[in-house]
N, CA, C and O atoms as a GROMACS GRO file, in nm:
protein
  540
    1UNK      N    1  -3.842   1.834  -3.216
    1UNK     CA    2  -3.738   1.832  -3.117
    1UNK      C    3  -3.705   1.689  -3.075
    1UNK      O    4  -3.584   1.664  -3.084
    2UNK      N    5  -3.806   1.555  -3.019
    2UNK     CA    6  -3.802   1.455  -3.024
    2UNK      C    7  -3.690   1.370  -3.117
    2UNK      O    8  -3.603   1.283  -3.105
    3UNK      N    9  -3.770   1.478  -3.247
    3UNK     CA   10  -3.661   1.371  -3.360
    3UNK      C   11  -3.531   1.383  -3.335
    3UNK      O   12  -3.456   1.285  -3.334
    4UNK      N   13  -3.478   1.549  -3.305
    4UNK     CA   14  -3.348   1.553  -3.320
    4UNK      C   15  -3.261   1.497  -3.191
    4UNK      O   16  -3.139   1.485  -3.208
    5UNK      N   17  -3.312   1.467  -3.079
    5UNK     CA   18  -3.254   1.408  -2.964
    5UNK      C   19  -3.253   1.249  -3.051
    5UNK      O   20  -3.155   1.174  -3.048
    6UNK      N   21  -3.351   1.225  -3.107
    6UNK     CA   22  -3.318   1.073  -3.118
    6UNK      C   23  -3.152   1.033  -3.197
    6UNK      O   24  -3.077   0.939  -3.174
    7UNK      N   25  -3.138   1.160  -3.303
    7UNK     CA   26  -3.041   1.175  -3.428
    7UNK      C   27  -2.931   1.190  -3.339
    7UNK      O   28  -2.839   1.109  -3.356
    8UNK      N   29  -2.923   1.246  -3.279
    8UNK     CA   30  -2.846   1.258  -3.181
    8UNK      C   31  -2.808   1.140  -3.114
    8UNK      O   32  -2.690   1.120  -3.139
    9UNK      N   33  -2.871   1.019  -3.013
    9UNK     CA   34  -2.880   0.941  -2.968
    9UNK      C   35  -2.826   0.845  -3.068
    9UNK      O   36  -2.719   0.789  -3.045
   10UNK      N   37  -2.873   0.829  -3.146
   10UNK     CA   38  -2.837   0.686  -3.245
   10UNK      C   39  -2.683   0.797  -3.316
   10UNK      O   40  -2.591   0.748  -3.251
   11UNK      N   41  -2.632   0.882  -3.385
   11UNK     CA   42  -2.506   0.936  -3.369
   11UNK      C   43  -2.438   0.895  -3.236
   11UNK      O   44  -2.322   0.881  -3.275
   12UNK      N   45  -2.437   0.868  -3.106
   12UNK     CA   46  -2.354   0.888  -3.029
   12UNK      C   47  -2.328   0.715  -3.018
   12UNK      O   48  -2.221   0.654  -3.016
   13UNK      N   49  -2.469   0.663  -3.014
   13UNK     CA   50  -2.438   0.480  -3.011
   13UNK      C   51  -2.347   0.480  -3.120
   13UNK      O   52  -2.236   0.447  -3.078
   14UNK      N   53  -2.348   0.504  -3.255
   14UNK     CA   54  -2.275   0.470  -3.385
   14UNK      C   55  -2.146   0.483  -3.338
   14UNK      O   56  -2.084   0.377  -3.323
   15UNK      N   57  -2.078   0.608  -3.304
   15UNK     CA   58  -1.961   0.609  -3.244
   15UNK      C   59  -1.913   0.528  -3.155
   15UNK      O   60  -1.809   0.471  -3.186
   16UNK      N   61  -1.955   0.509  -3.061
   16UNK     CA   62  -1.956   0.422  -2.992
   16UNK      C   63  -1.874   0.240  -3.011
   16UNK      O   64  -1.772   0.176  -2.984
   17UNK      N   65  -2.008   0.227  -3.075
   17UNK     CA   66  -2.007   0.102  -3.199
   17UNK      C   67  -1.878   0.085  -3.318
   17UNK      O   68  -1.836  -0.013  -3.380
   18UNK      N   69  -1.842   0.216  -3.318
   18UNK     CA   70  -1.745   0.189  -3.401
   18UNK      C   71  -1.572   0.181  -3.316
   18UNK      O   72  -1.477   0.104  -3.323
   19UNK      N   73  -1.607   0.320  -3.231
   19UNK     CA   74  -1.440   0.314  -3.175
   19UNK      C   75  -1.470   0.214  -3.039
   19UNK      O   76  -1.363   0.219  -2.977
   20UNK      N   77  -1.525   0.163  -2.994
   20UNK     CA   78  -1.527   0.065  -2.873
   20UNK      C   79  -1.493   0.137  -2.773
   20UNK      O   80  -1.466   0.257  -2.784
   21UNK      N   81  -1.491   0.084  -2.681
   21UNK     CA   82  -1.374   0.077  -2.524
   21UNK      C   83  -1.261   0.069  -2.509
   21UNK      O   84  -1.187  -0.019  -2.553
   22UNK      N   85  -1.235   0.151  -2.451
   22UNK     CA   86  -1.031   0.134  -2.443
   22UNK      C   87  -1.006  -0.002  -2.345
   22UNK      O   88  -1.080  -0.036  -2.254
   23UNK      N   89  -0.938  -0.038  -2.368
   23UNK     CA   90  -0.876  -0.183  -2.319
   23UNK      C   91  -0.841  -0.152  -2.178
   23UNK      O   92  -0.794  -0.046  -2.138
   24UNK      N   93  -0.871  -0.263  -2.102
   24UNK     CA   94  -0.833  -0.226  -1.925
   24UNK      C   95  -0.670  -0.254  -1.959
   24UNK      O   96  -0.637  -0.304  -2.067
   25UNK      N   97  -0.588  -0.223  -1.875
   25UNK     CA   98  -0.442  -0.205  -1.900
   25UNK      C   99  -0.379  -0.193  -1.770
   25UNK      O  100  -0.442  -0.119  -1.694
   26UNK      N  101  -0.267  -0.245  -1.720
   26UNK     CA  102  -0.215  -0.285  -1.603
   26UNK      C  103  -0.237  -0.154  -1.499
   26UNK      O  104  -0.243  -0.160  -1.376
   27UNK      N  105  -0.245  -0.071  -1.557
   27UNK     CA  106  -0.227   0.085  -1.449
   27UNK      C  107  -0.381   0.142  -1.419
   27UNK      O  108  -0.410   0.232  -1.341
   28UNK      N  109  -0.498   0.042  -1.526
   28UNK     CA  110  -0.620   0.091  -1.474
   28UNK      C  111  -0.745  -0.065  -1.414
   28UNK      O  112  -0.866  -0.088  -1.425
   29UNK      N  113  -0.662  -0.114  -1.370
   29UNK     CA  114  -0.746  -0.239  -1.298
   29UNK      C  115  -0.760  -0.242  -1.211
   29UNK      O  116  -0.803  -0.345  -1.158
   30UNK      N  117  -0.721  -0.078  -1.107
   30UNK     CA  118  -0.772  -0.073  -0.966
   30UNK      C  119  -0.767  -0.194  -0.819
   30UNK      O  120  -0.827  -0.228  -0.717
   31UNK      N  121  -0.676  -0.216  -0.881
   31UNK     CA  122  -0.625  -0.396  -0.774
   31UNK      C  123  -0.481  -0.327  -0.735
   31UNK      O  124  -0.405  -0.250  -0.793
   32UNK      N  125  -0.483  -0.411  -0.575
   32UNK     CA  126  -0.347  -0.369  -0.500
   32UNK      C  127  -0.224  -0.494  -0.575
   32UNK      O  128  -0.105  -0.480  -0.599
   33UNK      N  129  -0.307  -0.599  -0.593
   33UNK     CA  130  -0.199  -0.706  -0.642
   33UNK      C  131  -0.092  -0.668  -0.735
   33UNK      O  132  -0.083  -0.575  -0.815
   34UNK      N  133  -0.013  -0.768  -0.703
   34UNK     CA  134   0.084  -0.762  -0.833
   34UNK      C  135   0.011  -0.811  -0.983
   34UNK      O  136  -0.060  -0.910  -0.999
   35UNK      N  137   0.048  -0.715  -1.080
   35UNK     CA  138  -0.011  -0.722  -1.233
   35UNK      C  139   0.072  -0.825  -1.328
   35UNK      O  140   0.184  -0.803  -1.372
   36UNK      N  141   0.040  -0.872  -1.336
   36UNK     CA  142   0.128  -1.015  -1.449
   36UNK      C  143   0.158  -0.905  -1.577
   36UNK      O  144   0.076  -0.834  -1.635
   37UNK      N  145   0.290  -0.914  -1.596
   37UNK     CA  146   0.332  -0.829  -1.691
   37UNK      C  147   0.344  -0.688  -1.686
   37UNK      O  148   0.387  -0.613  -1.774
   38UNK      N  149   0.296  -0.655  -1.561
   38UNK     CA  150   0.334  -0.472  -1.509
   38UNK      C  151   0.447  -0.451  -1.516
   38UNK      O  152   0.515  -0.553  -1.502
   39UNK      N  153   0.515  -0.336  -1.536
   39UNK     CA  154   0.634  -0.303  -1.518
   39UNK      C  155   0.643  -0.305  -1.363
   39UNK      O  156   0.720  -0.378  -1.301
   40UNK      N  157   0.545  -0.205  -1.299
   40UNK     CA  158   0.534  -0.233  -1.119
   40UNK      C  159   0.542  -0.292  -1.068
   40UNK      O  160   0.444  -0.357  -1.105
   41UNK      N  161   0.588  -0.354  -0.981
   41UNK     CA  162   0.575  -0.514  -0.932
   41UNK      C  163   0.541  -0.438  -0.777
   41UNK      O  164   0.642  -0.378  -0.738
   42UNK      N  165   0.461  -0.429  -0.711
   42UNK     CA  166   0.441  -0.380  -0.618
   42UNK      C  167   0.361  -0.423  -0.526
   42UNK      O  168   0.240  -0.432  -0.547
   43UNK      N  169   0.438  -0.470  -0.361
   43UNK     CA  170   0.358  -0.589  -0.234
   43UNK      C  171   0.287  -0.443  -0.185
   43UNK      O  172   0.310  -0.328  -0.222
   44UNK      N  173   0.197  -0.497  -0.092
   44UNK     CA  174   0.121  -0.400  -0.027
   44UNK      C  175   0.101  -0.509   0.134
   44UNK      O  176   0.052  -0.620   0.147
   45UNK      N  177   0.166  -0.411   0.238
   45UNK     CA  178   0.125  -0.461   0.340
   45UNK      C  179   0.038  -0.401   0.471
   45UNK      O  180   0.088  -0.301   0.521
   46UNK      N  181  -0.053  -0.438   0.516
   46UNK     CA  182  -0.142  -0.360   0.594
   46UNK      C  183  -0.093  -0.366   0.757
   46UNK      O  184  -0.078  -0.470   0.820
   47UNK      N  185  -0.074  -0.241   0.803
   47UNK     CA  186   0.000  -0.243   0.988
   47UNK      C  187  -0.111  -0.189   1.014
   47UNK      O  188  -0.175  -0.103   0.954
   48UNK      N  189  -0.136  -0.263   1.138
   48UNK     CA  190  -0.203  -0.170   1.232
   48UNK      C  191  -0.117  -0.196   1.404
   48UNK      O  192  -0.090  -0.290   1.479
   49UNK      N  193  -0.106  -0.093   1.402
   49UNK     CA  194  -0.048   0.001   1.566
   49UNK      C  195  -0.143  -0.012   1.669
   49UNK      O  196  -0.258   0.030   1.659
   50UNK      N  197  -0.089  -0.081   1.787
   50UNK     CA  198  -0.158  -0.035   1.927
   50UNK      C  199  -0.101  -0.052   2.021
   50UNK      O  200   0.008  -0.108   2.017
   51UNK      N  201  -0.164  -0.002   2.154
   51UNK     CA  202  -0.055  -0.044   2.267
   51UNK      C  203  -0.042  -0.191   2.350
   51UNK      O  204  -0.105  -0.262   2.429
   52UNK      N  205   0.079  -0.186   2.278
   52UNK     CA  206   0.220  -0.176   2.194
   52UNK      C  207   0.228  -0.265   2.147
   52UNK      O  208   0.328  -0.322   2.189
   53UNK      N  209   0.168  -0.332   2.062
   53UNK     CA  210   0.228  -0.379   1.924
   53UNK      C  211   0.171  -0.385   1.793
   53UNK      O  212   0.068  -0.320   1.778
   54UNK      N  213   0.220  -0.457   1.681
   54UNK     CA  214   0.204  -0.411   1.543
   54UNK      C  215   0.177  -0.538   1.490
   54UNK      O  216   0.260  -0.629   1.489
   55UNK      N  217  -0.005  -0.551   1.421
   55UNK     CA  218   0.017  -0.659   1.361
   55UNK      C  219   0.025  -0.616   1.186
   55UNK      O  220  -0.049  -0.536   1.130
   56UNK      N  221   0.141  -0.702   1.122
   56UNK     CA  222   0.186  -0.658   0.994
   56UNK      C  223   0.064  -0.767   0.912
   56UNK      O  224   0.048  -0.880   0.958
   57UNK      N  225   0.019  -0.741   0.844
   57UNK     CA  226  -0.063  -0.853   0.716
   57UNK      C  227  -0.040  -0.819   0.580
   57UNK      O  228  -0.111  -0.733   0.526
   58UNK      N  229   0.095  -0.906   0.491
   58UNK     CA  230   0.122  -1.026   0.566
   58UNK      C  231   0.285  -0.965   0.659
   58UNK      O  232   0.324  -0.849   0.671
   59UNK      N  233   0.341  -1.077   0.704
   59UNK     CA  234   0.472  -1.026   0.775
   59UNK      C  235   0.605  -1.067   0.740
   59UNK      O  236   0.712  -1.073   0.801
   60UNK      N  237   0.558  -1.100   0.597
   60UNK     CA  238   0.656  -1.139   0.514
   60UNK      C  239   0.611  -1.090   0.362
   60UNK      O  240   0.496  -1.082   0.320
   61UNK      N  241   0.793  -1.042   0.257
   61UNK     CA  242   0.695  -1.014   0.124
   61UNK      C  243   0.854  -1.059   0.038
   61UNK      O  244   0.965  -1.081   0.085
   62UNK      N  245   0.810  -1.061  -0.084
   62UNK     CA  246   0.937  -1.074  -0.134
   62UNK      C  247   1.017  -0.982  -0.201
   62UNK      O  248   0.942  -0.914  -0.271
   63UNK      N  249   1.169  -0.937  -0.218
   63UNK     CA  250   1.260  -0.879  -0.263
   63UNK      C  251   1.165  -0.761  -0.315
   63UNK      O  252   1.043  -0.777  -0.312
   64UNK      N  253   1.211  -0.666  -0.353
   64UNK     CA  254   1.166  -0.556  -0.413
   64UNK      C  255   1.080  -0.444  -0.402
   64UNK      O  256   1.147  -0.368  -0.333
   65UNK      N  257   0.975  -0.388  -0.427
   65UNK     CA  258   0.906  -0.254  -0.393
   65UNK      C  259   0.737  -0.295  -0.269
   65UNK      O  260   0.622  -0.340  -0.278
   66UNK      N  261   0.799  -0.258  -0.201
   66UNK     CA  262   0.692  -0.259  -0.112
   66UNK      C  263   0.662  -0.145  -0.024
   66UNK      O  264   0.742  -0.066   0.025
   67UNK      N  265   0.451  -0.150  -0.002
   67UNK     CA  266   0.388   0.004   0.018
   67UNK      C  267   0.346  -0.076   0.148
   67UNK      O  268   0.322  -0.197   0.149
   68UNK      N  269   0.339   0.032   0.286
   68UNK     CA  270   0.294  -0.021   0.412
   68UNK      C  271   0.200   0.069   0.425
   68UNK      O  272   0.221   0.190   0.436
   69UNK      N  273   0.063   0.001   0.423
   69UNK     CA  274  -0.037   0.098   0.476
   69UNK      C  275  -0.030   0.112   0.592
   69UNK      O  276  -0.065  -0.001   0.627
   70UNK      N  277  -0.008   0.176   0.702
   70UNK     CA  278  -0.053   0.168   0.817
   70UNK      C  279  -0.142   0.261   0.886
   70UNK      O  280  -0.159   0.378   0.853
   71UNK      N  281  -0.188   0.211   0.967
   71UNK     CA  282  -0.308   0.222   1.096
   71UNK      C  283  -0.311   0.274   1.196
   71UNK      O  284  -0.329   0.177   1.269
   72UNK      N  285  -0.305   0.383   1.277
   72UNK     CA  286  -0.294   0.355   1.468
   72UNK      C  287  -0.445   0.355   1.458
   72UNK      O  288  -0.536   0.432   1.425
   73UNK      N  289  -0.426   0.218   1.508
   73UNK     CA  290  -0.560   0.185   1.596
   73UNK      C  291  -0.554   0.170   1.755
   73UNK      O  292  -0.618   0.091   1.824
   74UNK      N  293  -0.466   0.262   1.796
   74UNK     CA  294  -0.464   0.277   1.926
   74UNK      C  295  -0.516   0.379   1.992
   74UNK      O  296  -0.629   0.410   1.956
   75UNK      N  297  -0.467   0.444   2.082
   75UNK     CA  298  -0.531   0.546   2.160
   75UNK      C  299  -0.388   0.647   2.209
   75UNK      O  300  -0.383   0.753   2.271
   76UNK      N  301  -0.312   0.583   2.166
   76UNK     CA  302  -0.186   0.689   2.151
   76UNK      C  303  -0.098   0.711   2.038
   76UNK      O  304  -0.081   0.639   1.939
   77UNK      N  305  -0.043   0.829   2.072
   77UNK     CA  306   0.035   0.858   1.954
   77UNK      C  307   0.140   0.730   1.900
   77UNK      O  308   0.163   0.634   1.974
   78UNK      N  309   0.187   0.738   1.793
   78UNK     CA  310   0.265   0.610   1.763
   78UNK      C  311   0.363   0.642   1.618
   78UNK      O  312   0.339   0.744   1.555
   79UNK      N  313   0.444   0.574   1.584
   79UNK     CA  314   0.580   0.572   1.443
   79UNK      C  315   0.552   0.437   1.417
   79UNK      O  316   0.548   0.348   1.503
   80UNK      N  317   0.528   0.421   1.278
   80UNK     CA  318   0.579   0.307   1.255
   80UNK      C  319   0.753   0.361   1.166
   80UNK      O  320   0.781   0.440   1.076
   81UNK      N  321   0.823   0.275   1.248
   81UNK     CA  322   0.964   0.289   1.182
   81UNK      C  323   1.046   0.119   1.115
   81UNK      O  324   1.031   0.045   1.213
   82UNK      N  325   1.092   0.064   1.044
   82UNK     CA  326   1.159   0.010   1.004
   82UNK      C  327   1.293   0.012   0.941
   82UNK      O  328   1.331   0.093   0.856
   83UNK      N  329   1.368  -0.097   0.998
   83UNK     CA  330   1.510  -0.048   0.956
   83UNK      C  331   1.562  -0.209   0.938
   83UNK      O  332   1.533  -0.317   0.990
   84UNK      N  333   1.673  -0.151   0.815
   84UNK     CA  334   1.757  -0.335   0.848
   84UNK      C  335   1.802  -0.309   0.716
   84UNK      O  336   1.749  -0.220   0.649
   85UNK      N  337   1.945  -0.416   0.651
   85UNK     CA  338   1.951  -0.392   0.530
   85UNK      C  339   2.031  -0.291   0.482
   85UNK      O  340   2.070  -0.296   0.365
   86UNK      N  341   2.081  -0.141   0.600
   86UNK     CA  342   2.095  -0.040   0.520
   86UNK      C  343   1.970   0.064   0.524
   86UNK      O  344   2.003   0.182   0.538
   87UNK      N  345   1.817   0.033   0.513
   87UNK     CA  346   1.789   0.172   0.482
   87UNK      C  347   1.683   0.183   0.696
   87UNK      O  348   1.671   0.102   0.788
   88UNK      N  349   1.652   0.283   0.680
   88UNK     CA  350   1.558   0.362   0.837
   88UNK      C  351   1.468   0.450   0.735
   88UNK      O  352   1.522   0.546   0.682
   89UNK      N  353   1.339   0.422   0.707
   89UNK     CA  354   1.242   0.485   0.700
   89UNK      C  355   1.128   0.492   0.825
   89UNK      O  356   1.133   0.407   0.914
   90UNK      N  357   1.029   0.598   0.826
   90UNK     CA  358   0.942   0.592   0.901
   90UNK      C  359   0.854   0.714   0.848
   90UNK      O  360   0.880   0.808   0.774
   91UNK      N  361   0.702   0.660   0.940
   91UNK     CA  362   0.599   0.765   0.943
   91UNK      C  363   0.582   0.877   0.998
   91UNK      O  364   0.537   0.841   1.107
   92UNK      N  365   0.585   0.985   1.000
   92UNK     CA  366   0.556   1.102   1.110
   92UNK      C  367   0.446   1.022   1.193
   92UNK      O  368   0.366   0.932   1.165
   93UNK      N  369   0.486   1.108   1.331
   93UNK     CA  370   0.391   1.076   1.454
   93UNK      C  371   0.215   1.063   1.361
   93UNK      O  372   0.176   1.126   1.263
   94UNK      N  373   0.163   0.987   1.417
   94UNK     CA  374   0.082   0.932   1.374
   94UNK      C  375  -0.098   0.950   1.507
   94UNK      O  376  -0.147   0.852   1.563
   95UNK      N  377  -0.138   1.051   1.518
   95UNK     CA  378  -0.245   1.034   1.591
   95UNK      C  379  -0.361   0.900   1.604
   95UNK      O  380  -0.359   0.815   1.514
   96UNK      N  381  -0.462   0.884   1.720
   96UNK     CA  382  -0.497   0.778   1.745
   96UNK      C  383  -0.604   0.784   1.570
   96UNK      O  384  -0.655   0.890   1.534
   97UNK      N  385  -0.616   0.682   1.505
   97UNK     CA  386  -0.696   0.695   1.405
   97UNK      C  387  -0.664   0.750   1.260
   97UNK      O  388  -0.759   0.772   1.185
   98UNK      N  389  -0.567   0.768   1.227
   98UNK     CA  390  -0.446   0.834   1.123
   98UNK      C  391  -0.388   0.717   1.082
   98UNK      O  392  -0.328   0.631   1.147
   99UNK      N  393  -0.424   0.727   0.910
   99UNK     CA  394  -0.316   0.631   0.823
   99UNK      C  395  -0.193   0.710   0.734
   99UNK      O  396  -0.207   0.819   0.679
  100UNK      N  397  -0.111   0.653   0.734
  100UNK     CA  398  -0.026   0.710   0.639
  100UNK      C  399   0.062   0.554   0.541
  100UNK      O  400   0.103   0.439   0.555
  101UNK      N  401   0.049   0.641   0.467
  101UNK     CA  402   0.161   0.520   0.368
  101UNK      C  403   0.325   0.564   0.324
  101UNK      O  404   0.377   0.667   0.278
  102UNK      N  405   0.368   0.446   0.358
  102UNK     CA  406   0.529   0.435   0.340
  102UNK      C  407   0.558   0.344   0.252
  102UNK      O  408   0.525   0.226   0.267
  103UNK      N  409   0.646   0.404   0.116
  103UNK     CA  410   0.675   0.278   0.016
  103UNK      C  411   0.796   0.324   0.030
  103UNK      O  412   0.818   0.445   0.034
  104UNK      N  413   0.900   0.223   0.038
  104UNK     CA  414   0.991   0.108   0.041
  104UNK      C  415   1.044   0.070  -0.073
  104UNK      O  416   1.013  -0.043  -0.111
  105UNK      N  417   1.140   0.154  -0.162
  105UNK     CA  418   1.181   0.044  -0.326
  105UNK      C  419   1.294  -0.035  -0.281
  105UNK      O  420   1.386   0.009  -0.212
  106UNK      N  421   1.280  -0.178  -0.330
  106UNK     CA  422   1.394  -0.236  -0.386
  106UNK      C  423   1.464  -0.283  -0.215
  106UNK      O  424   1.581  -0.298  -0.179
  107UNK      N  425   1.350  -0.294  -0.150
  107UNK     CA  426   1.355  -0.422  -0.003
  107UNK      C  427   1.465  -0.538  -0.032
  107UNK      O  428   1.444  -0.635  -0.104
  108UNK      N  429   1.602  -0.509   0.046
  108UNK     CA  430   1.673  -0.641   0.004
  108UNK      C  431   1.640  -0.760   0.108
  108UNK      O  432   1.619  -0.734   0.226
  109UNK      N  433   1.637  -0.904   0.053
  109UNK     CA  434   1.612  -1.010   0.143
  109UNK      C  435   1.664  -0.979   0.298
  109UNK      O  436   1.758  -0.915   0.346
  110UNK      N  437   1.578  -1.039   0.340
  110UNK     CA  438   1.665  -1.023   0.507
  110UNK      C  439   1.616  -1.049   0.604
  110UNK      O  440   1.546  -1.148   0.585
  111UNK      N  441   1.611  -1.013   0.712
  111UNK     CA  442   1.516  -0.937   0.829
  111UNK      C  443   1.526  -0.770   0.899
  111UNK      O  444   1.618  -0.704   0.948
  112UNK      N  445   1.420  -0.754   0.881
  112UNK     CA  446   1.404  -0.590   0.932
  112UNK      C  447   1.358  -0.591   1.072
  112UNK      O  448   1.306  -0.689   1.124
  113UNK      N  449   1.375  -0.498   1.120
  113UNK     CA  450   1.336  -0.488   1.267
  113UNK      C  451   1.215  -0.334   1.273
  113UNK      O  452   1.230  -0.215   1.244
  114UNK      N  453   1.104  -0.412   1.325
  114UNK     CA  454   0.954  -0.245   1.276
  114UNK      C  455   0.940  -0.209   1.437
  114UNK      O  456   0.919  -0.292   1.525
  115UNK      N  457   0.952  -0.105   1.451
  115UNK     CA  458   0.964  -0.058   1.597
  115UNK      C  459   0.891   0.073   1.635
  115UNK      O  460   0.922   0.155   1.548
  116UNK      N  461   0.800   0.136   1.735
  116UNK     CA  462   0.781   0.255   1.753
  116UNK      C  463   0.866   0.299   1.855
  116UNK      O  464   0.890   0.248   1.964
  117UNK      N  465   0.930   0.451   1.777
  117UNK     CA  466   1.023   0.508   1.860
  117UNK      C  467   0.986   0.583   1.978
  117UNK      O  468   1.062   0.601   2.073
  118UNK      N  469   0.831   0.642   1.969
  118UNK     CA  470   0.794   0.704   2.039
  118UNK      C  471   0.799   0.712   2.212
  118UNK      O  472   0.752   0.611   2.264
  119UNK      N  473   0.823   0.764   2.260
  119UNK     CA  474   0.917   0.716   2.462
  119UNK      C  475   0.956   0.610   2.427
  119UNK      O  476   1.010   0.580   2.320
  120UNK      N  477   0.922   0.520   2.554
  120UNK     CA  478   0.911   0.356   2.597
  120UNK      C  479   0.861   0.246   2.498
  120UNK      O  480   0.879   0.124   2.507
  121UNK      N  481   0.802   0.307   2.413
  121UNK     CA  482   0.696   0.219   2.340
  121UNK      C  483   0.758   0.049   2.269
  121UNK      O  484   0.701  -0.053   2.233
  122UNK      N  485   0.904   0.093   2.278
  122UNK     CA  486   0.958  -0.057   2.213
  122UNK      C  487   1.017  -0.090   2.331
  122UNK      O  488   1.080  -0.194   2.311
  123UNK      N  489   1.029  -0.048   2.460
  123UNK     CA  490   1.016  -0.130   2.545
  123UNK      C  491   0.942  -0.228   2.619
  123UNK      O  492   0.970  -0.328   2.685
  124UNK      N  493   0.818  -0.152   2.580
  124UNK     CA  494   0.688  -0.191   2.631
  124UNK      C  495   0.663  -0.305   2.548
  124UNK      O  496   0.569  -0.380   2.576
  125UNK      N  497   0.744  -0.328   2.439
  125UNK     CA  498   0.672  -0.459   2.320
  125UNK      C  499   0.617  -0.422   2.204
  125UNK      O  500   0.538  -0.504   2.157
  126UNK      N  501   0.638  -0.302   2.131
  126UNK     CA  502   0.631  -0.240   2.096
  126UNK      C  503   0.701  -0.259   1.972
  126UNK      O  504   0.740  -0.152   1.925
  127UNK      N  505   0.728  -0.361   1.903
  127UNK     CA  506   0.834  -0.404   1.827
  127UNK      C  507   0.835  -0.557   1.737
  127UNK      O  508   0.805  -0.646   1.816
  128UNK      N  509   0.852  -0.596   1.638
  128UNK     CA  510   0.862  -0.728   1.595
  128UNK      C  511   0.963  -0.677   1.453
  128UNK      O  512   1.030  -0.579   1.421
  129UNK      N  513   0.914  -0.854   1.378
  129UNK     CA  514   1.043  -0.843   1.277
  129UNK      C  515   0.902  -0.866   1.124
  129UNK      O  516   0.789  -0.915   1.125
  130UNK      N  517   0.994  -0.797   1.001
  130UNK     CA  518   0.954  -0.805   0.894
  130UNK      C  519   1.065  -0.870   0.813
  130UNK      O  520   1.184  -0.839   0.813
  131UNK      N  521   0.978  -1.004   0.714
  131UNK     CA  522   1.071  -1.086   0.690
  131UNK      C  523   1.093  -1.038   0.535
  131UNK      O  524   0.991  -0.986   0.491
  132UNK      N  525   1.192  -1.044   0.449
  132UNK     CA  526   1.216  -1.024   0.321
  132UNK      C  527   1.268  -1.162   0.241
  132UNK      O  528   1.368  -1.219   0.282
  133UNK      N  529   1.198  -1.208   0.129
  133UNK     CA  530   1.266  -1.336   0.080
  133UNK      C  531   1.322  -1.296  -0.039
  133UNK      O  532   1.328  -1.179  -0.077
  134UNK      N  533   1.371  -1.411  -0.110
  134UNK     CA  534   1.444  -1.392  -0.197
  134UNK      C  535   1.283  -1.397  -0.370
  134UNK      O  536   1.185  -1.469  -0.385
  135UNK      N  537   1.335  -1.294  -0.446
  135UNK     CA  538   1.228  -1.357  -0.574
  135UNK      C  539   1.184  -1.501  -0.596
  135UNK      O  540   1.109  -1.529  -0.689
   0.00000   0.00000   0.00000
């Protein structure tokens, strides 16, 4: 029985040995960055929500497809909403401790305005700007 686990064992290295590893490849390198030569070109920016305001990292990205992770790290309910440009996306209400992600294709240069709609909350300060550059 010994023997045949070994036959076995040295069969599975041989294969192995012969067809290799599949090549890492832009869609399996598990990185948020942009991929040199991806078709994706894709920013990733991290919000976190509180009362009342939003710090964006970073708060600037350039032209094209961008994903907003965001955060409430507050203790109240909260939206992250952005608008400018033409488009108004946003998150559903968002409980204290709840992430959701919002991607964004094809961000034209500009300035956006990121605001929670929720009551008062962009009265309260509740509000800043997201910058868009050019490629």
């Amino acid at each position: 029985m010994k023997r045949l686990y070994g036959v076995l064992l040295l069969a599975g290295l041989l294969v192995i040995s012969v067809t290799g590893c599949p090549p890492r490849t832009a869609g399996n390198t598990g990185s948020n960055e942009r991929v040199a030569g991806s078709e994706e070109q894709v920013m990733r920016v991290n919000v976190s929500m509180t009362e009342f305001a939003f710090k964006l990292d970073p708060n600037t990205a350039p032209a094209g497809d961008v994903v907003f992770e965001v955060k409430n790290d507050g203790k109240a309910v909260h939206v992250f909403e952005i608008e400018g440009q033409g488009i108004e996306e946003e998150t559903s209400r968002m409980q204290p401790g709840e992430t959701a992600t919002l991607r964004i294709n094809n961000l034209k240069p500009g300035t956006y305005k990121v605001y929670c709609p929720v009551g008062n909350h962009e009265d309260r300060g509740m509000k800043t700007a997201f910058m868009v550059t050019e490629n």
